[in-house]
N, C-alpha and C positions, 0 to 999 in steps of 0.2 A: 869638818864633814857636815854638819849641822846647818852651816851656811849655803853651800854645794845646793843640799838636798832644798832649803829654801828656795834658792836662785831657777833651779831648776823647775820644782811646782809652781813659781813664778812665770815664769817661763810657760810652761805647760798652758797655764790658766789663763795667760794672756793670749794668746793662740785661740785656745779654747771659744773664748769670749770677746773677742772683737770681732764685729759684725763688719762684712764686706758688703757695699753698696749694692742693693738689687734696682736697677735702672728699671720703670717700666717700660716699656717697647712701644713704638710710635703707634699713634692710634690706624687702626683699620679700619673703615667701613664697613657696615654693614647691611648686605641687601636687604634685608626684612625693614630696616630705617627708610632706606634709598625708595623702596615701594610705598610706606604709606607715605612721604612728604609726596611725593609724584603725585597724590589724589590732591593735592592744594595747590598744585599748579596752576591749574587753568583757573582758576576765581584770585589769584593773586599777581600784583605784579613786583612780588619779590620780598624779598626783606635782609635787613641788615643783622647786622651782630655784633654789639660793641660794651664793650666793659663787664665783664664778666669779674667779680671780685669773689672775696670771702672775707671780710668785716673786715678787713684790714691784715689781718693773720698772716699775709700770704708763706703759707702751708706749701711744701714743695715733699714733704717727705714725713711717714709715721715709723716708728718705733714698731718692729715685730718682733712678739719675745724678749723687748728689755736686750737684743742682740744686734739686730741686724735692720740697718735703714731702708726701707723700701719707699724709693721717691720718683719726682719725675729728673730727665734728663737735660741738660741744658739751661740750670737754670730757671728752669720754667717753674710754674706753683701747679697748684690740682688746677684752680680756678683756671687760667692761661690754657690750658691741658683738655680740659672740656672745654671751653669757648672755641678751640682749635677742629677737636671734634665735632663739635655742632657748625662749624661755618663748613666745614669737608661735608659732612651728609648732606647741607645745603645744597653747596655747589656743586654736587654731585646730580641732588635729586631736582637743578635746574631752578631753586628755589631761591639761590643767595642774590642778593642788589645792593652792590655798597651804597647804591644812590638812591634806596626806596626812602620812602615819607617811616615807612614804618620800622622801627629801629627796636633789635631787641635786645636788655639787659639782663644780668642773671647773680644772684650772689649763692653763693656755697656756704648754704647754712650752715653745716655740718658734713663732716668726712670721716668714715670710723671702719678702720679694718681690723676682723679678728680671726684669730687662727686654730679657735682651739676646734680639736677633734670631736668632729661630729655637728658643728655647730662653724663652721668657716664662713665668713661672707664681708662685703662690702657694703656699706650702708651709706647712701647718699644723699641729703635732703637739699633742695635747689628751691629759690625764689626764682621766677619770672616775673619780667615785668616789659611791659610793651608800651612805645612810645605811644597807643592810642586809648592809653589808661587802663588796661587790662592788667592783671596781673594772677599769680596761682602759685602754689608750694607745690612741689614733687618730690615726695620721699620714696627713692628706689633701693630696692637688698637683691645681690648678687650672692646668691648660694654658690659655692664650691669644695669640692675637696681639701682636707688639710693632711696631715702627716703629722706621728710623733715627733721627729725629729726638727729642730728650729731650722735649720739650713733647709730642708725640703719643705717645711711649710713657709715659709716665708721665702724660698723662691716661688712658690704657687702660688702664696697671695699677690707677688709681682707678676706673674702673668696671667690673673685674674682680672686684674684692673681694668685691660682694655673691654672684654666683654662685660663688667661691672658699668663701663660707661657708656657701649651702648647699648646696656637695656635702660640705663637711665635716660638717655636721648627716645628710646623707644617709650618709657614713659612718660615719657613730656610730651609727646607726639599723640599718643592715644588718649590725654588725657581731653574732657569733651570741651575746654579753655582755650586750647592751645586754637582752634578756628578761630576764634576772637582776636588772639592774641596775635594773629598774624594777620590781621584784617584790616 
């Protein structure tokens, strides 16, 4: 009987505590993005976007709760994921030229999501660096909602993410460097 009752709380607790993959969701653009690159239109004739790293890490997925993996899909790393991101608001806001002079890279200093209650956010700190020797740190934090529960907060920190990256695009864009940086 004793084994049973093991097998069973085994049972139970495995269930319990293995975490099912939260995929983040493809990125969306953002019109507030898509508007200010539109102001660097006309003084540039375009830019590139190439190599986007994270020290070698390549990080595709964090631990939320010690439970449950919230990563990207396909494969991809964070880095891959925002480079993918920023060449879409480009192309979008008319801005992207895979054959411009001016090429730009980016390493993902850091990536850190957390869940607890009251205190949820994304924190993302980005090197830029521009083929015309410019370069700048961006450290952005995405506030949001979390929940008691591991399963409901840690599928909202998955679909945090996308808006987590771009207000990080939104501040690499405002920051008063990024004109240089694309010049």
């Amino acid at each position: 009987m004793k084994k049973v009752v093991l097998i069973l709380l085994a049972a139970v607790l495995s269930v319990l505590f293995t975490g099912c993959a939260n995929k983040v969701p493809e990125y969306a653009s953002s019109t507030n993005n898509i508007v200010l690159l539109k102001n660097f239109t006309k003084n540039s004739n375009g830019i590139d976007v190439v190599n986007f790293t994270d020290s070698g890490r390549n990080e595709s997925k964090v631990m939320c709760r010690l439970a449950y993996p919230v990563g990207i899909a396909n494969g991809k790393t964070f880095a891959s994921y925002i480079e993918d991101a920023f060449k879409k608001e480009l192309v979008i806001a008319g801005l992207y030229n895979p054959k411009s002079n001016v090429k730009i890279s980016a390493n993902i200093d850091k990536i850190y999501g957390s869940t607890m209650i009251g205190n949820a956010y994304w924190e993302i700190t980005v090197t830029l660096k521009s083929s015309n020797g410019v370069s700048y740190t961006v450290k952005s934090k995405y506030n949001y909602e979390s929940s008691f529960t591991a399963y409901s907060a840690c599928s909202e920190m998955q679909r945090s993410f996308v808006p987590a990256v771009q207000k990080l695009i939104q501040d690499i864009i405002k920051n008063p460097k990024f004109k240089d940086l694309i010049r």
